[in-house]
C-alpha positions in Angstrom: 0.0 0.0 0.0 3.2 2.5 1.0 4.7 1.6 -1.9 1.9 2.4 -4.3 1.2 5.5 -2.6 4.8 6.4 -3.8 4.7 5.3 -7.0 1.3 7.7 -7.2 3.1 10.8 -5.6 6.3 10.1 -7.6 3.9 10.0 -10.9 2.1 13.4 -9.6 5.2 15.2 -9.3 6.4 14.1 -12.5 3.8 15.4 -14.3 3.6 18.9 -12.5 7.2 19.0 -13.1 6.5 18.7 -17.1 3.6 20.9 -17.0 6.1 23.8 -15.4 8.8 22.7 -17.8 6.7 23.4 -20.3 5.3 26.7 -19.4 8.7 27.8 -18.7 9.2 26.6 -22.1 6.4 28.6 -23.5 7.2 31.5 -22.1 10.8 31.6 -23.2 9.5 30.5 -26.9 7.1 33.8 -26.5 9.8 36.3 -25.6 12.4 34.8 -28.0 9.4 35.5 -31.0 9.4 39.2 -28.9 12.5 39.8 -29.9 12.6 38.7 -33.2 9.4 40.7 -33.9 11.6 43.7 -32.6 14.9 43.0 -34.9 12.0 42.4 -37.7 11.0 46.0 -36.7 14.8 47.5 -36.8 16.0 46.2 -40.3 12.8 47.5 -41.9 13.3 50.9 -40.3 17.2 50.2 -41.1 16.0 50.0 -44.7 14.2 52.6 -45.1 16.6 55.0 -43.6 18.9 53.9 -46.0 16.6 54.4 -49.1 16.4 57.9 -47.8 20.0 58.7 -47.4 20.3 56.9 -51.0 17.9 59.3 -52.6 19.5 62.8 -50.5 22.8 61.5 -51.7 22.0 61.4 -55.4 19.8 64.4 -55.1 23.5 66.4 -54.1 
């Protein structure tokens, strides 16, 4: 009866510790995408700056 009580607990645990695996997981998926999204957001600004500077340069 001990024993299977321990194999129950020892299950429980196992499976709350993948459930916060995962979420930890999840989170650190979400902020990596946040910071993609950001560096998406950069170049594109990058680019057009430097469409702009190429047209003020070839208007001198």
């Amino acid at each position: 009866m001990i024993a299977m009580a321990t194999l129950l607990l020892a299950g429980c645990g196992g499976k709350a510790e993948k459930e916060a695996a995962a979420k930890a997981e999840a989170a650190e998926i979400e902020q990596t995408e946040a910071v993609s999204s950001q560096i998406d957001s950069t170049i594109q600004e990058i680019e057009a700056a430097a469409m702009k500077l190429d047209t003020l340069l070839n208007d001198l």
